[in-house]
C-alpha positions in Angstrom: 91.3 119.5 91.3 88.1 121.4 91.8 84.4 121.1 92.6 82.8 118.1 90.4 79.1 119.3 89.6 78.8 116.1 86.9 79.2 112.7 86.7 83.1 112.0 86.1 83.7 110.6 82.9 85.5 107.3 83.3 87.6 105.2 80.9 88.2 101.4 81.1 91.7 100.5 80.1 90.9 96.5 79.3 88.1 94.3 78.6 88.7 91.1 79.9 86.6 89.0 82.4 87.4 91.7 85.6 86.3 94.6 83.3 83.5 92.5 82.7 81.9 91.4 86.0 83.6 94.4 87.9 84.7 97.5 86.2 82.3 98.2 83.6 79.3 97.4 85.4 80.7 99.2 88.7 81.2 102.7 86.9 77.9 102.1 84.3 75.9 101.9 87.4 77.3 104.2 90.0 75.9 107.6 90.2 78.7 109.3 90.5 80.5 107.9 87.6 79.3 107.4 83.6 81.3 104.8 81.6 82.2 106.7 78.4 85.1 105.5 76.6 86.7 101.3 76.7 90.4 100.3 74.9 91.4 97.0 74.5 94.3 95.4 72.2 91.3 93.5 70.8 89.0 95.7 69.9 86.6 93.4 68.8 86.2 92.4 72.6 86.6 96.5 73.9 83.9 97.2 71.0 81.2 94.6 72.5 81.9 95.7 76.3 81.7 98.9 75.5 77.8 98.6 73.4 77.0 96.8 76.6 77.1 100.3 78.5 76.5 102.6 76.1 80.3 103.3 75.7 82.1 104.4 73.3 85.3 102.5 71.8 88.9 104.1 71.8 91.4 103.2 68.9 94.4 103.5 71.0 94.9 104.3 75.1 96.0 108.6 74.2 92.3 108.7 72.6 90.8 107.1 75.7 92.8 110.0 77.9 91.2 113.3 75.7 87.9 112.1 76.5 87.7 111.0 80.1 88.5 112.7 83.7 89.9 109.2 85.3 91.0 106.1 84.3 89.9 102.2 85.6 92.3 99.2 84.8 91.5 96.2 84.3 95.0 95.0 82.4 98.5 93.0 83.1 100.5 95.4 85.7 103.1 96.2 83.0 100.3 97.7 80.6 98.2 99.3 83.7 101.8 101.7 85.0 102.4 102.2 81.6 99.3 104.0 80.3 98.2 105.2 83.8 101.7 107.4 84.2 101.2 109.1 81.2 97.4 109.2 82.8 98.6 111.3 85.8 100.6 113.5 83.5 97.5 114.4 82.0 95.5 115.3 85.5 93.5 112.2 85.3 92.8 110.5 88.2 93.1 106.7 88.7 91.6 103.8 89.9 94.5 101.2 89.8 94.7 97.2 90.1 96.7 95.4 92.4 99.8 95.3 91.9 100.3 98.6 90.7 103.2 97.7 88.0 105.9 94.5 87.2 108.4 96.3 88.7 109.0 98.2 92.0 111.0 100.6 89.5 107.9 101.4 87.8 105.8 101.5 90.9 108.2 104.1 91.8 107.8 106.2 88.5 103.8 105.6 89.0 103.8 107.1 92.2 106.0 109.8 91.4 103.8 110.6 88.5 100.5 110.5 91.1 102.2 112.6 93.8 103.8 115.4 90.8 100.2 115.7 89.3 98.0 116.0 92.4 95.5 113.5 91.0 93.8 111.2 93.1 94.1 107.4 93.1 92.4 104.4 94.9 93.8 100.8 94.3 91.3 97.7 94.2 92.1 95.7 97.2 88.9 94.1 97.3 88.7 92.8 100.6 89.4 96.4 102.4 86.4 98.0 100.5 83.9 95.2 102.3 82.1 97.0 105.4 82.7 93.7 107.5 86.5 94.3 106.8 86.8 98.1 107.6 84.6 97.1 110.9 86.8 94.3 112.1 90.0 96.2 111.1 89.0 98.9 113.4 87.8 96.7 116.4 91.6 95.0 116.2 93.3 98.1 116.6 90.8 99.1 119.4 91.8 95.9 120.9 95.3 95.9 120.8 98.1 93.3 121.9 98.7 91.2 118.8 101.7 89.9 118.3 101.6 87.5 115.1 98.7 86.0 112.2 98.8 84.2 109.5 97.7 84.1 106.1 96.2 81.6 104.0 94.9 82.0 100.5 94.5 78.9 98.5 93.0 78.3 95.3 92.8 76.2 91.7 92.1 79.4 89.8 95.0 79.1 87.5 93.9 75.6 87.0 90.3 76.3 85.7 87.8 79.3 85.6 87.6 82.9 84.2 91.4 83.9 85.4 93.0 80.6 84.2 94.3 81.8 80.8 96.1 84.7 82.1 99.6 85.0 80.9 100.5 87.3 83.5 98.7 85.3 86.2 100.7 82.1 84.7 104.0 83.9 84.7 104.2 85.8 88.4 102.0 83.4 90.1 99.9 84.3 93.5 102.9 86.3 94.6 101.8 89.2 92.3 98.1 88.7 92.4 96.5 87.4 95.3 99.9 88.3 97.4 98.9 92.1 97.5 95.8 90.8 99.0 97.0 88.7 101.9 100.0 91.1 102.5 97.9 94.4 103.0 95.5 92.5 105.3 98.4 91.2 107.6 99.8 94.9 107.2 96.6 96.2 108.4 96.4 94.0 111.4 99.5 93.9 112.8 101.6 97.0 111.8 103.5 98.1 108.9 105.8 94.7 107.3 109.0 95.8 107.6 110.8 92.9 106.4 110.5 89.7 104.7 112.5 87.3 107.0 112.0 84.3 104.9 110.3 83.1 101.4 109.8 80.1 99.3 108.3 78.9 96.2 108.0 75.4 96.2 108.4 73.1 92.3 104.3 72.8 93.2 103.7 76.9 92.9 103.2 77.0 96.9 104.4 80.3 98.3 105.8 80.4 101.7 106.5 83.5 103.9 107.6 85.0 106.9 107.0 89.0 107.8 108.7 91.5 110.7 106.1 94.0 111.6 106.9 97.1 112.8 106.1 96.9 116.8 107.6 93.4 116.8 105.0 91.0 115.3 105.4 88.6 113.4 103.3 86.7 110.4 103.2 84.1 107.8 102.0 83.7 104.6 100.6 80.7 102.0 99.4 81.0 98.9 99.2 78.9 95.9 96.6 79.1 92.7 97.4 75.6 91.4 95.7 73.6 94.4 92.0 71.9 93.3 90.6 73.5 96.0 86.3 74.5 95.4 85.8 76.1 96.9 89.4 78.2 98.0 90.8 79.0 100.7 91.2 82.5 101.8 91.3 83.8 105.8 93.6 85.8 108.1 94.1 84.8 111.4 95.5 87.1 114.2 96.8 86.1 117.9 97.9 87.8 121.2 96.9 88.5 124.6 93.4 88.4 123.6 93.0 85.1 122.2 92.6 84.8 118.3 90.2 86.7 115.8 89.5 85.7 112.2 88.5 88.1 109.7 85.3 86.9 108.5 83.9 87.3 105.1 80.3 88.1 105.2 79.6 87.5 101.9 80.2 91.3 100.3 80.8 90.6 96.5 83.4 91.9 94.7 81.3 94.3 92.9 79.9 95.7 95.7 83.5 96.2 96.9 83.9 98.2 93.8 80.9 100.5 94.3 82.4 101.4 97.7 85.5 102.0 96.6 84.2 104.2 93.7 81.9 106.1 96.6 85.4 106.5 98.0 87.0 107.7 94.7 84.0 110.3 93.8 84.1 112.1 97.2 88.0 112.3 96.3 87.3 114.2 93.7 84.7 116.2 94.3 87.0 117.2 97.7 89.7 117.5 96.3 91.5 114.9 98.2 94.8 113.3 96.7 95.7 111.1 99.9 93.8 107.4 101.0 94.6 104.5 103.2 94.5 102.8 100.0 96.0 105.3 97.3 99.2 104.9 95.0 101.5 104.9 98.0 99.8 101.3 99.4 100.5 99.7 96.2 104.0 101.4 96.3 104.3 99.4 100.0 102.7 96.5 98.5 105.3 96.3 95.9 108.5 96.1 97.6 107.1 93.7 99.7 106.6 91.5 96.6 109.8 92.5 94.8 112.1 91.6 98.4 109.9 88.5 98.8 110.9 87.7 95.3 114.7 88.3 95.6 114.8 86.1 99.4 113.1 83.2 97.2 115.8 83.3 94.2 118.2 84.0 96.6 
């Protein structure tokens, strides 16, 4: 990867209501970045997304890939490690959703891709792009002495709002997609989860689990997405021999998550840079955890 004098040319895999109040607006109005190309399996819906920005439309995801320099997903995991594999063996860099792919086995293949390719790669864990987050994250580890947290994210979106028709939402529940969330947050706070000791999935959708960190911690998990909850739930907790600290949200929106993280992705490029906190090999981490937490609940 060289020296990027231009804007990068970025296409939008998906068109669906992230792409629309994250994606497309993040990269349309970043100056680092210029929306070109959007695919959709409904093109109808890629076609009026993509008028919205100036954007062209692709036919199919290989016309998107001749005409851009990276790739944004906004699309179920299976489709997003599908198209962004044969992405990376193209040399175009990727800005992935969480999780990375429905399998670990094609996490594995997607990383191996990123890693063979030398392109670069950020994932959207939308938390760990707001400024209060990478502020308290660092004043923890200054801190030191934690030795457990917990984690509690609780919400009705399947029940109601722009998520709630999600098939893929529907069918892996909040361990796929707000489970990435809450895992890499008690990941970040207490030390690398090194095992899931215990898991659950209640006949209400409730998830409940236990985590070994590495250093001897401990944490647990809650999720659900079919609570009435308005508004949700969502907040990390850690304790030790300092007392307790909550990560606060301060109120950084999502989209302003997204323009950080594409400040992050840009200076990547530009540099060169193939390796992130939060590149292909977090959502690789992120993975397992999900597939072994899946396996000790069917167990």
């Amino acid at each position: 990867m060289g020296h990027v004098d231009e804007q990068l040319r970025v296409g939008l895999i998906g068109a669906g209501p992230w792409a629309n109040m994250v994606h497309a607006p993040g990269l349309a109005d970043h100056p680092g970045t210029r929306l070109t190309t959007v695919w959709a399996r409904r093109e109808g819906v890629a076609t009026e997304l993509a008028n919205t920005y100036g954007a062209t439309t692709a036919k199919t995801p290989e016309e998107l890939l001749d005409q851009v320099d990276a790739v944004a997903f906004a699309v179920p995991p299976e489709v997003q490690s599908e198209i962004a594999i044969k992405a990376a063996e193209l040399g175009k860099h990727l800005i992935l959703e969480k999780p990375i792919a429905a399998t670990l086995q094609q996490a594995e293949r997607l990383t191996d891709a990123v890693r063979a390719n030398g392109v670069a790669s950020l994932i959207m864990l939308t938390k760990r792009f707001a400024p209060e987050t990478r502020e308290q994250l660092e004043q923890l580890r200054e801190t030191g002495g934690w030795v457990g947290g917990s984690a509690r994210w609780l919400t009705g979106a399947l029940l109601g709002g722009p998520f709630s028709n999600s098939p893929w939402r529907h069918d892996r529940g909040p361990l796929d997609d707000i489970g990435p969330h809450a895992f890499d947050l008690l990941d970040a706070t207490l030390g690398t989860i090194t095992d899931v000791i215990a898991a659950n999935r209640s006949e209400h959708g409730l998830w409940q689990l236990v985590f070994q960190h590495e250093g001897g911690a401990t944490s647990t998990a809650t999720m659900t997405m079919t609570l009435p909850l308005n508004p949700g739930i969502a907040e990390v907790i850690v304790y030790g021999e300092h007392g307790h600290r909550v990560l606060a949200d301060r109120g950084t929106t999502a989209l302003q998550c997204f323009t950080n993280l594409l400040d992050d992705f840009v200076a990547m490029v530009d540099s060169g840079t193939t390796e992130h906190p939060l590149d292909v090999r977090r959502g690789l981490h992120l993975q397992r955890i999900i597939d072994l937490a899946r396996r000790k609940a069917e167990a």
